[in-house]
PyMOL Python script that loads the backbone (N, CA, C, O; Angstrom):
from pymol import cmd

cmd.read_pdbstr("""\
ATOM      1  N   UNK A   1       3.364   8.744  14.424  1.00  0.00           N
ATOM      2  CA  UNK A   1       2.080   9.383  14.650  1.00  0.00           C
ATOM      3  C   UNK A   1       1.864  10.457  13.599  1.00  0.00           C
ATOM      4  O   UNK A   1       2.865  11.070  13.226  1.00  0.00           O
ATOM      5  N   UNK A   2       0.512  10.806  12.997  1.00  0.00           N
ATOM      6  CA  UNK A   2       0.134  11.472  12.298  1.00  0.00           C
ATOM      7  C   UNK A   2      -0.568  12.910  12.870  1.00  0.00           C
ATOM      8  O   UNK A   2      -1.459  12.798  13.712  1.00  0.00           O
ATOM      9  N   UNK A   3      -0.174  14.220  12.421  1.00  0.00           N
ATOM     10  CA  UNK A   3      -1.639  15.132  13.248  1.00  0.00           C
ATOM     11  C   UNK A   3      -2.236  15.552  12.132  1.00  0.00           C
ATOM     12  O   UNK A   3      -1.903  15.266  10.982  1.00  0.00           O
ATOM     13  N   UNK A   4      -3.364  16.422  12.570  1.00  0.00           N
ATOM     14  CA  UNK A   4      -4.924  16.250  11.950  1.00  0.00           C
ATOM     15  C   UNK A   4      -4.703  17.484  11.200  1.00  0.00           C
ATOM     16  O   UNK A   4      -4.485  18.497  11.865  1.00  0.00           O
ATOM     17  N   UNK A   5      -4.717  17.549  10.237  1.00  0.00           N
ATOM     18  CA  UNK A   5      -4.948  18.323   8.998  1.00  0.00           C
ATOM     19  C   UNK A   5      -3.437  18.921   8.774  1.00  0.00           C
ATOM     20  O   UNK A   5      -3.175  20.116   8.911  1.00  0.00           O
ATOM     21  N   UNK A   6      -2.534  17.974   8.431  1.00  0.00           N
ATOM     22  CA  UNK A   6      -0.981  17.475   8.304  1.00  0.00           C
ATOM     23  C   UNK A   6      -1.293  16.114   7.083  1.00  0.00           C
ATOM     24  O   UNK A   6      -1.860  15.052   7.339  1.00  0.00           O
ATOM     25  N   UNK A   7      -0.779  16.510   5.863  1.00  0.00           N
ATOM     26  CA  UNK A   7      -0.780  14.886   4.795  1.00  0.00           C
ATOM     27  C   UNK A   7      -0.107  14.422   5.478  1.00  0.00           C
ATOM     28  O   UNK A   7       0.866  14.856   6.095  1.00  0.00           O
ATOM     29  N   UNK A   8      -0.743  13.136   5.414  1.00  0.00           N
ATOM     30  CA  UNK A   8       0.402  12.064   5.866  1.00  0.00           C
ATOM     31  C   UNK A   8       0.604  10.432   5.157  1.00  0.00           C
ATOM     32  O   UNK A   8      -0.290   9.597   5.023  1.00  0.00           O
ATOM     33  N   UNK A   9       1.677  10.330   4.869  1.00  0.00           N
ATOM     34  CA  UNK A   9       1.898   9.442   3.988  1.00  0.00           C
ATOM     35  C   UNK A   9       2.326   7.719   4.302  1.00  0.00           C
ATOM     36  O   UNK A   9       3.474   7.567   4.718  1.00  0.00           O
ATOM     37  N   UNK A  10       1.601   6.621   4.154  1.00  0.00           N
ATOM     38  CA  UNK A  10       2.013   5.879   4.663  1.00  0.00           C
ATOM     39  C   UNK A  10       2.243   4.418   3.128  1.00  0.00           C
ATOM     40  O   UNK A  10       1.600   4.353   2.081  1.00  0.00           O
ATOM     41  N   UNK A  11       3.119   3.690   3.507  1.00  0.00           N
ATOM     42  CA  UNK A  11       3.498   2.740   2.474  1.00  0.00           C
ATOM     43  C   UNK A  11       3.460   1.475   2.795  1.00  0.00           C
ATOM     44  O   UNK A  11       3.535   1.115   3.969  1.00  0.00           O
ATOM     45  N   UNK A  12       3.337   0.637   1.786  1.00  0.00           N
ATOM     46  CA  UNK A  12       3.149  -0.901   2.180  1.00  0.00           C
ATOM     47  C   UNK A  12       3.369  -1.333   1.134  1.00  0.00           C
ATOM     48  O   UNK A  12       2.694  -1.011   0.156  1.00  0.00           O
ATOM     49  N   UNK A  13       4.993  -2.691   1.038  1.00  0.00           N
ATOM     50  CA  UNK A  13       5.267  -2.714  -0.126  1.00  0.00           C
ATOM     51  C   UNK A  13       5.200  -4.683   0.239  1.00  0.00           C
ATOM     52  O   UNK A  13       4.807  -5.242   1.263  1.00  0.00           O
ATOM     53  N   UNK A  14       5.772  -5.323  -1.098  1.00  0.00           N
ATOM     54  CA  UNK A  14       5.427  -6.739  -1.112  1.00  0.00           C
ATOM     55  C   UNK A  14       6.364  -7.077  -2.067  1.00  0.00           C
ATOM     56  O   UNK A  14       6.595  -6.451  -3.102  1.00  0.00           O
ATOM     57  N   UNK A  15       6.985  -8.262  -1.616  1.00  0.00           N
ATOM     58  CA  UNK A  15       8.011  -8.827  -2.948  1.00  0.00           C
ATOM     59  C   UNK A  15       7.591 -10.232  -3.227  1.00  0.00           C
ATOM     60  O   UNK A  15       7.000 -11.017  -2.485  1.00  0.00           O
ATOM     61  N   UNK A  16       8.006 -10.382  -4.417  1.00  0.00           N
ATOM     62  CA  UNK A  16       7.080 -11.138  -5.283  1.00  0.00           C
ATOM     63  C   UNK A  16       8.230 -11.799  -6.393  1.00  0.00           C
ATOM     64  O   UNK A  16       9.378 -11.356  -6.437  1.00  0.00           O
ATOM     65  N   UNK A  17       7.883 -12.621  -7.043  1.00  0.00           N
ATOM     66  CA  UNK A  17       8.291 -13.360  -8.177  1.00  0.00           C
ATOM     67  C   UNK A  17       7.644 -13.740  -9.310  1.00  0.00           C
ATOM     68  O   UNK A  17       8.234 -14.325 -10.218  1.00  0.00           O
ATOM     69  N   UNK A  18       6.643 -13.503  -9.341  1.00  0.00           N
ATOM     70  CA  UNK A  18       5.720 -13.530 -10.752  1.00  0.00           C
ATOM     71  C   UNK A  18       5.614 -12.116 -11.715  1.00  0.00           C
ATOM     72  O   UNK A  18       4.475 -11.686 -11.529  1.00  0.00           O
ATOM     73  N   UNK A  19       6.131 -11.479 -12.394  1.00  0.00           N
ATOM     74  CA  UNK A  19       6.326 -10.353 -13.151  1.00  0.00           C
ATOM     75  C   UNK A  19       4.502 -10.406 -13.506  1.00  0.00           C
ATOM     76  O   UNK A  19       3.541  -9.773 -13.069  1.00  0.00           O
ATOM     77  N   UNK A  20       4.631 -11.237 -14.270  1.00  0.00           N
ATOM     78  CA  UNK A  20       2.826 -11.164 -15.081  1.00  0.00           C
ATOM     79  C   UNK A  20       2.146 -11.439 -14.175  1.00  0.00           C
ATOM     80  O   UNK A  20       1.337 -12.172 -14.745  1.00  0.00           O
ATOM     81  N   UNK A  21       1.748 -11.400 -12.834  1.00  0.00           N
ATOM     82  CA  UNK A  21       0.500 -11.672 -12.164  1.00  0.00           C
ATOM     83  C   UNK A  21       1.125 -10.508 -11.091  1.00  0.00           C
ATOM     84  O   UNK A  21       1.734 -10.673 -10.035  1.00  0.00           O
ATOM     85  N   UNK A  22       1.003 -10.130 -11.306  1.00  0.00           N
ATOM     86  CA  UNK A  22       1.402  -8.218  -9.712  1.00  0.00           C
ATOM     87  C   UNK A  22       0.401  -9.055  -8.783  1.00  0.00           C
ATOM     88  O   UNK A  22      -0.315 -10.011  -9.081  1.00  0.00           O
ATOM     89  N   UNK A  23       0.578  -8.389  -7.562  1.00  0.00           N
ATOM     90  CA  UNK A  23       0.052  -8.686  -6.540  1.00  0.00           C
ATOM     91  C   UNK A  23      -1.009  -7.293  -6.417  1.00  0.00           C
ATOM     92  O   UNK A  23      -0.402  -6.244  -6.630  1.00  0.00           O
ATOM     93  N   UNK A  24      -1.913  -7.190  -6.229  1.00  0.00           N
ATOM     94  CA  UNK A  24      -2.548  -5.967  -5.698  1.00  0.00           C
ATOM     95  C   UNK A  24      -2.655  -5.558  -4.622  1.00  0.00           C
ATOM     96  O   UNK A  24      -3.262  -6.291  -3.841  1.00  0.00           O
ATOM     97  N   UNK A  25      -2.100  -4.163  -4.067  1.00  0.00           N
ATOM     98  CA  UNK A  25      -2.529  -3.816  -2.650  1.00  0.00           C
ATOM     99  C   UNK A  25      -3.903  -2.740  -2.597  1.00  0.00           C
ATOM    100  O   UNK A  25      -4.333  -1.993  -3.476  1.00  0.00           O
ATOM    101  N   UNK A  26      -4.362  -2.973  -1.293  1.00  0.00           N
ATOM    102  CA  UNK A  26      -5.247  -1.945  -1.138  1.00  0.00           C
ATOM    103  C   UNK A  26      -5.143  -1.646   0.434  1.00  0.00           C
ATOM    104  O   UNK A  26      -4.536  -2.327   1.261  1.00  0.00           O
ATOM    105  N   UNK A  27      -5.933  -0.374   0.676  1.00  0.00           N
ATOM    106  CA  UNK A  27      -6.199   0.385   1.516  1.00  0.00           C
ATOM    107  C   UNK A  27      -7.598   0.378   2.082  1.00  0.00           C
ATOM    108  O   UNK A  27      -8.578   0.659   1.392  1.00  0.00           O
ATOM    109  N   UNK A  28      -7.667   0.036   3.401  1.00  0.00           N
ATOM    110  CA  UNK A  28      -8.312   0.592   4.429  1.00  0.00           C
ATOM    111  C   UNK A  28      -8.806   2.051   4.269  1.00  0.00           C
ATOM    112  O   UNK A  28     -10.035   2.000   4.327  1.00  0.00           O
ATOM    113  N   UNK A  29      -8.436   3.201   4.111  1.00  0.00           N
ATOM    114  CA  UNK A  29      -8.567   4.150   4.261  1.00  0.00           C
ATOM    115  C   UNK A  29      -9.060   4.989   2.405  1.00  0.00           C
ATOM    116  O   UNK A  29      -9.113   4.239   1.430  1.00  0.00           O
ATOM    117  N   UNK A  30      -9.210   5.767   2.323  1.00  0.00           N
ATOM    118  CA  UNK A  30      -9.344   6.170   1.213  1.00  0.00           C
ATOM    119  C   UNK A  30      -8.242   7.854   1.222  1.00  0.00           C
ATOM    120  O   UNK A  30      -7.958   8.647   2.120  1.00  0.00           O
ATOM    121  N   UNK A  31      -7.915   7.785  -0.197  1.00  0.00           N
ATOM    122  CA  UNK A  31      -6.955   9.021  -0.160  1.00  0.00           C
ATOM    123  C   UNK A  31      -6.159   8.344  -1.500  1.00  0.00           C
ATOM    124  O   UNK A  31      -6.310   7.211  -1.956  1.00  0.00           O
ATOM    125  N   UNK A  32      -5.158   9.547  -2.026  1.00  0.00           N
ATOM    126  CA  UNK A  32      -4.439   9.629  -3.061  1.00  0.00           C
ATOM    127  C   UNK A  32      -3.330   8.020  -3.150  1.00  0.00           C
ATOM    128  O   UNK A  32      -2.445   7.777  -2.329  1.00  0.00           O
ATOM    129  N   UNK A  33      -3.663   7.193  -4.246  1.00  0.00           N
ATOM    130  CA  UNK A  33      -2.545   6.157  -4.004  1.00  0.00           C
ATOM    131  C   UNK A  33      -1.821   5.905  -5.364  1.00  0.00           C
ATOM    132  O   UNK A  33      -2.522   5.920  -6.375  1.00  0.00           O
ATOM    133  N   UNK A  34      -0.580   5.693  -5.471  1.00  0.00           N
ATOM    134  CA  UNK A  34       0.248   5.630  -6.324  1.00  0.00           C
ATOM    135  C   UNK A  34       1.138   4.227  -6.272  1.00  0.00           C
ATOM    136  O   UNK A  34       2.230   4.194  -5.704  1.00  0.00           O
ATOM    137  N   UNK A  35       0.723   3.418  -6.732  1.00  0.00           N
ATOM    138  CA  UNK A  35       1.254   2.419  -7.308  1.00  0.00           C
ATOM    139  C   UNK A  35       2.493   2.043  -7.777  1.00  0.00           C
ATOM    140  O   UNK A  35       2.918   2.759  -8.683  1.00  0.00           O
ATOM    141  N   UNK A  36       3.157   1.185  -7.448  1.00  0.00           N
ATOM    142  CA  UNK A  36       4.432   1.484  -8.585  1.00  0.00           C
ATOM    143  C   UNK A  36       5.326  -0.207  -7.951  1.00  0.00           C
ATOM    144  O   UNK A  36       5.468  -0.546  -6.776  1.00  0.00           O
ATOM    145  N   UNK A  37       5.737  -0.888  -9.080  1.00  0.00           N
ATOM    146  CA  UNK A  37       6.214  -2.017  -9.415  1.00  0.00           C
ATOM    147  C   UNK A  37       7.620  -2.133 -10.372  1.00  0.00           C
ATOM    148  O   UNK A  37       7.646  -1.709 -11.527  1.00  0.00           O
ATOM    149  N   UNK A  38       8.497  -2.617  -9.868  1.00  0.00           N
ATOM    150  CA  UNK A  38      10.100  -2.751  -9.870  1.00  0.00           C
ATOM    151  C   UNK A  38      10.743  -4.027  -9.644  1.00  0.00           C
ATOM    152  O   UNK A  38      10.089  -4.724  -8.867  1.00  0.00           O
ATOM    153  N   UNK A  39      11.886  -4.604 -10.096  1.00  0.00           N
ATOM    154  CA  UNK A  39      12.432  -5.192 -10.714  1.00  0.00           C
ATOM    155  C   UNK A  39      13.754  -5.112  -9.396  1.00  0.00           C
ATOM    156  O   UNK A  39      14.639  -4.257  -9.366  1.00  0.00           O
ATOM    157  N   UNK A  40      13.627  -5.899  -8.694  1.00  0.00           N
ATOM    158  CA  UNK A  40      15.023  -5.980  -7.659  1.00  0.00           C
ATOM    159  C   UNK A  40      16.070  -6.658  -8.160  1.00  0.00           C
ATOM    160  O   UNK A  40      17.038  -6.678  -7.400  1.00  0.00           O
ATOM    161  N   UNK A  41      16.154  -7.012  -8.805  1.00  0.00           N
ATOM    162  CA  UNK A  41      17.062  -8.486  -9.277  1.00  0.00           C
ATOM    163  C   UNK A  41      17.265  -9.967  -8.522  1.00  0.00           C
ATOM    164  O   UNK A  41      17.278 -10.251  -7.324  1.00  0.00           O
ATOM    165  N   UNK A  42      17.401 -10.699  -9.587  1.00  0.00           N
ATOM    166  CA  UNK A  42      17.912 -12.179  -9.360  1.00  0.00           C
ATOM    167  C   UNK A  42      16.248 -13.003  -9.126  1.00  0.00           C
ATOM    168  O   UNK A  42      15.980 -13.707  -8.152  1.00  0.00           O
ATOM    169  N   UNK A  43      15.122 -12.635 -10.483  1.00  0.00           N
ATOM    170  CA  UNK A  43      13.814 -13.279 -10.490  1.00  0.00           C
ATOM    171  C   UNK A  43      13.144 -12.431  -9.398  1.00  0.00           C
ATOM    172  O   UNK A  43      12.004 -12.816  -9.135  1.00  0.00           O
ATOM    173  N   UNK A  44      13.616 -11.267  -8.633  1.00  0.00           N
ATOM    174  CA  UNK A  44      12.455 -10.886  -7.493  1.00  0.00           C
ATOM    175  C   UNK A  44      12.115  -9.422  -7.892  1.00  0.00           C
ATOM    176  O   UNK A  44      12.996  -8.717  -8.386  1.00  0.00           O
ATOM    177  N   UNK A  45      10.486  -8.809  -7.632  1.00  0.00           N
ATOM    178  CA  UNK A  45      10.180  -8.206  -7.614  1.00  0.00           C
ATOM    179  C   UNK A  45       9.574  -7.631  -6.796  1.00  0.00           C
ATOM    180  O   UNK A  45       9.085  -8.363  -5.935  1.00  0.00           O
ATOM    181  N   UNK A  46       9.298  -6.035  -6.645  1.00  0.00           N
ATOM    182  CA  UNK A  46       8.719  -5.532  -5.408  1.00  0.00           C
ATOM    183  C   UNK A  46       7.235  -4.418  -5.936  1.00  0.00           C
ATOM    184  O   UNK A  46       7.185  -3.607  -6.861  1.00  0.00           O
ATOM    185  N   UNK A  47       6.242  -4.780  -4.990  1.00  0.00           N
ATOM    186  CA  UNK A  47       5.084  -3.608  -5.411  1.00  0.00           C
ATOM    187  C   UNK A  47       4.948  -3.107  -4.289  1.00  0.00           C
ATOM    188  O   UNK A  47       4.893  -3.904  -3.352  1.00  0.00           O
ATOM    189  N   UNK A  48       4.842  -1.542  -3.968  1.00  0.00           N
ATOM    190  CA  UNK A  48       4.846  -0.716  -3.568  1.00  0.00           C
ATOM    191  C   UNK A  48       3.571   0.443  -3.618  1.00  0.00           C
ATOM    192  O   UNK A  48       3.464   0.902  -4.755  1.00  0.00           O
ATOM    193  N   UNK A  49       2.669   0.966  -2.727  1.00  0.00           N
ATOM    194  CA  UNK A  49       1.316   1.366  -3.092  1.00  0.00           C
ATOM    195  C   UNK A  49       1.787   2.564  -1.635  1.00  0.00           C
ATOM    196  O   UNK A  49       1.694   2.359  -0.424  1.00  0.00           O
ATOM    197  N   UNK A  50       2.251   3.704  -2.326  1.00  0.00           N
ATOM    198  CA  UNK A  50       1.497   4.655  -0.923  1.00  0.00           C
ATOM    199  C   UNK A  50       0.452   5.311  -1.248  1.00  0.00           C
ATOM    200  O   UNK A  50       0.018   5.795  -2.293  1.00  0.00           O
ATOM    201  N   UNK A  51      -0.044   5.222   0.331  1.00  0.00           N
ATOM    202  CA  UNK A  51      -1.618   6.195   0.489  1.00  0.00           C
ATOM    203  C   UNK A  51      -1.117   7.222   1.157  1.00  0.00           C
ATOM    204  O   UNK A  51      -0.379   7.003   2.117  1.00  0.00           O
ATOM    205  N   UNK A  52      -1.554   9.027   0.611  1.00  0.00           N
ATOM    206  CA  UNK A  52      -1.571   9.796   0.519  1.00  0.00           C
ATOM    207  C   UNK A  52      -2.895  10.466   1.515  1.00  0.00           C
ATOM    208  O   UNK A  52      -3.859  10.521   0.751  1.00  0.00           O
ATOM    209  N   UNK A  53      -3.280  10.950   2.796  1.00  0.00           N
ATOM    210  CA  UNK A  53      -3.955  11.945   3.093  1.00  0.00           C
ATOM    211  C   UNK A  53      -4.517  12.559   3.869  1.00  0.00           C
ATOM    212  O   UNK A  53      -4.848  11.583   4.542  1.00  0.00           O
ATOM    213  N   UNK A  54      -5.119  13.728   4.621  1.00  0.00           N
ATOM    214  CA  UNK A  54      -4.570  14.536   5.160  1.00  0.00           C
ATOM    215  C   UNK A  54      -5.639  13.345   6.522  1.00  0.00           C
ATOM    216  O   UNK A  54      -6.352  12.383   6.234  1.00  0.00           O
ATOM    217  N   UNK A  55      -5.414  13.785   7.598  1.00  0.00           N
ATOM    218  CA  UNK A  55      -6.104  12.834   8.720  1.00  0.00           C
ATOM    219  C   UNK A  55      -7.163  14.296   9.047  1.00  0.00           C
ATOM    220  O   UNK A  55      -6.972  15.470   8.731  1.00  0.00           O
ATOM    221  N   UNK A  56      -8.182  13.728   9.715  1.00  0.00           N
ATOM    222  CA  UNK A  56      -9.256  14.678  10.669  1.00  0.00           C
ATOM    223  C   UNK A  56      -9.507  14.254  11.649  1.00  0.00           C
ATOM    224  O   UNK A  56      -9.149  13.155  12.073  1.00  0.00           O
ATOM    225  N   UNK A  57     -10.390  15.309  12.369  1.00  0.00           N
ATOM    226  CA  UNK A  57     -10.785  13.971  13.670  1.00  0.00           C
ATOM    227  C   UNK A  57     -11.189  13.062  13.691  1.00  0.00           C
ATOM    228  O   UNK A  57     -10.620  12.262  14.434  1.00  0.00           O
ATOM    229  N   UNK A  58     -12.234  12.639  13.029  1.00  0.00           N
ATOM    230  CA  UNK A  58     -12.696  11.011  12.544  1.00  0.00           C
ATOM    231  C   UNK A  58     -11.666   9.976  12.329  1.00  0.00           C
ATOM    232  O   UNK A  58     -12.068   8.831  12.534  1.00  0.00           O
ATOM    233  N   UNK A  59     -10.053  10.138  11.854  1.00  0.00           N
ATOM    234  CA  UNK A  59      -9.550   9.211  11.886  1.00  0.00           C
ATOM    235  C   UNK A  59      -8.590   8.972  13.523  1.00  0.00           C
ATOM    236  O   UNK A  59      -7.821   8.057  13.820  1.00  0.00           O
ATOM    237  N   UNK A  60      -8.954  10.001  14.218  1.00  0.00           N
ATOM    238  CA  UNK A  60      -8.489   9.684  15.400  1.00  0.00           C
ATOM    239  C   UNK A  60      -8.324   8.429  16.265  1.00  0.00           C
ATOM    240  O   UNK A  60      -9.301   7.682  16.318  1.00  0.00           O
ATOM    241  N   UNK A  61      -7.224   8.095  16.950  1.00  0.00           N
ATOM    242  CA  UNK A  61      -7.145   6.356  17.155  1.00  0.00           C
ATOM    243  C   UNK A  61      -7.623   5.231  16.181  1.00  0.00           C
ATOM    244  O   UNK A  61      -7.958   4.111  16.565  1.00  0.00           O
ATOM    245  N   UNK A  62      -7.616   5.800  14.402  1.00  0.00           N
ATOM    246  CA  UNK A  62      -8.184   4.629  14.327  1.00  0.00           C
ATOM    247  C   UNK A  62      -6.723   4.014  13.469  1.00  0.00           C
ATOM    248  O   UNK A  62      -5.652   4.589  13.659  1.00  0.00           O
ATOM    249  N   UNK A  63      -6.800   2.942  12.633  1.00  0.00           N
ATOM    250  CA  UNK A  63      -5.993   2.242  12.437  1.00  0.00           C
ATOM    251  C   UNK A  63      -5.884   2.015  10.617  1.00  0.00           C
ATOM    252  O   UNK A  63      -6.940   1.751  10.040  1.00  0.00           O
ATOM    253  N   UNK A  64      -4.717   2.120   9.866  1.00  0.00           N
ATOM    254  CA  UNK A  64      -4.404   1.865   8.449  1.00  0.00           C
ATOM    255  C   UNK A  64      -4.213   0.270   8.416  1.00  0.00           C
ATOM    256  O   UNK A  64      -3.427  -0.257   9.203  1.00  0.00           O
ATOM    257  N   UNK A  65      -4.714  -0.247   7.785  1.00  0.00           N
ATOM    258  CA  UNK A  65      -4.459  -1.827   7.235  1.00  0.00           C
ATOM    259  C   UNK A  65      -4.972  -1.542   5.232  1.00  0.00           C
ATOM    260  O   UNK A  65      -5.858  -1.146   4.475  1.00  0.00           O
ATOM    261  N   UNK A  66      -3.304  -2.238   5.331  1.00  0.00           N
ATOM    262  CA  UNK A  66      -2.947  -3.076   3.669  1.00  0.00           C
ATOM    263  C   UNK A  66      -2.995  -4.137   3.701  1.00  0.00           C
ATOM    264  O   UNK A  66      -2.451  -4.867   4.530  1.00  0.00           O
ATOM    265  N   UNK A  67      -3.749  -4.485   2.683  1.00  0.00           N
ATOM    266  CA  UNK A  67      -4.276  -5.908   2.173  1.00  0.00           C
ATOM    267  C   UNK A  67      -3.507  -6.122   1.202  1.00  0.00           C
ATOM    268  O   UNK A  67      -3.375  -5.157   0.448  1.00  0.00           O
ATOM    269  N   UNK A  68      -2.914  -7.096   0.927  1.00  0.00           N
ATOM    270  CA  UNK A  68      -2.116  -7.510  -0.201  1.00  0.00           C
ATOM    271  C   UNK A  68      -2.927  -8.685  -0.626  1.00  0.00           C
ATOM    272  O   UNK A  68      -3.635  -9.312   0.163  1.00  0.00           O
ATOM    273  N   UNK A  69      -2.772  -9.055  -2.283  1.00  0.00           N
ATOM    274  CA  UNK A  69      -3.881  -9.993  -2.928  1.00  0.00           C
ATOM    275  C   UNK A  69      -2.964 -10.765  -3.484  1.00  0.00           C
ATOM    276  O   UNK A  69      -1.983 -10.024  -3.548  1.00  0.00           O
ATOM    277  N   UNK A  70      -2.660 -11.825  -3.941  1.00  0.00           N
ATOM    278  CA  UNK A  70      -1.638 -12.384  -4.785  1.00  0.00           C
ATOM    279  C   UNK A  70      -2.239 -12.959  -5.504  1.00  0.00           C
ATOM    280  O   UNK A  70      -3.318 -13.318  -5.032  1.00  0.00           O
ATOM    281  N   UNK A  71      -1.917 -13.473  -7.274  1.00  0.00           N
ATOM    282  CA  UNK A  71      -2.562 -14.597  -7.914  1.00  0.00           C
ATOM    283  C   UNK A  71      -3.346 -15.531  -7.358  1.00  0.00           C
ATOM    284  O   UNK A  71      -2.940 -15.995  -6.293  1.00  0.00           O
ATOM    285  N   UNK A  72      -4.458 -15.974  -7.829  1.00  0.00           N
ATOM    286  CA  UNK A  72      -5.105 -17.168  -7.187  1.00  0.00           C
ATOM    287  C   UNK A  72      -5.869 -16.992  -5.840  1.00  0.00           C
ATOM    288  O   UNK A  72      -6.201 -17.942  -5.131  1.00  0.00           O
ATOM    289  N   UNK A  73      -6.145 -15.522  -5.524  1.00  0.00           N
ATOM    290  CA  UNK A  73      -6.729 -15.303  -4.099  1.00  0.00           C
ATOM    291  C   UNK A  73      -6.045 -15.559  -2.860  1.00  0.00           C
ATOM    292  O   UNK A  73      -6.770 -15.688  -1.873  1.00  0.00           O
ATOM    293  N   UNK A  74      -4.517 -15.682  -2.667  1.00  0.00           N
ATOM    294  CA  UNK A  74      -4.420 -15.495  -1.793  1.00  0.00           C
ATOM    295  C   UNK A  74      -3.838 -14.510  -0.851  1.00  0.00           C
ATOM    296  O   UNK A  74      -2.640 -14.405  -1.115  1.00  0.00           O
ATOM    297  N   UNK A  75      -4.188 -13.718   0.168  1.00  0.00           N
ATOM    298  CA  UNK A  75      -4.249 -12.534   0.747  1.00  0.00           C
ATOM    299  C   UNK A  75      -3.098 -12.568   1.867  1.00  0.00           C
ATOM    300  O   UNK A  75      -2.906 -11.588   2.585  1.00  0.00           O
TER     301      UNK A  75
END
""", "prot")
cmd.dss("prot")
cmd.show_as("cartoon", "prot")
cmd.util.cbc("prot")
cmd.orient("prot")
């Protein structure tokens, strides 16, 4: 749980095998996001996107969803 005017940081990461086609994530929510893509070994890779920010009352009960995109449209 998050409280209201407290940053709060949440992550959503994805592993992958295509180096040249990243997968893109996005956010539901809007706020600070930082990106970042790595090299696990043995052909696999991981992308990683946290969103960064502070909650108010408006986001009360509501809900974060990451969308992940992969080459070729699929989600």
């Amino acid at each position: 749980s998050v409280k209201e005017g407290e940053p709060a940081v949440f992550k959503c990461s994805v592993r992958h095998t295509c180096p040249s086609h990243q997968p893109t994530l996005t956010w539901s929510h809007s706020g600070k996001i930082i990106m970042s893509y790595k090299d696990i070994g043995h052909g696999n890779w991981e992308a990683e996107s946290l969103l960064t920010f502070t909650p108010t009352k408006v986001d009360d009960h509501g809900s974060i969803t990451c969308t992940v995109k992969y080459h070729g449209n699929a989600k």
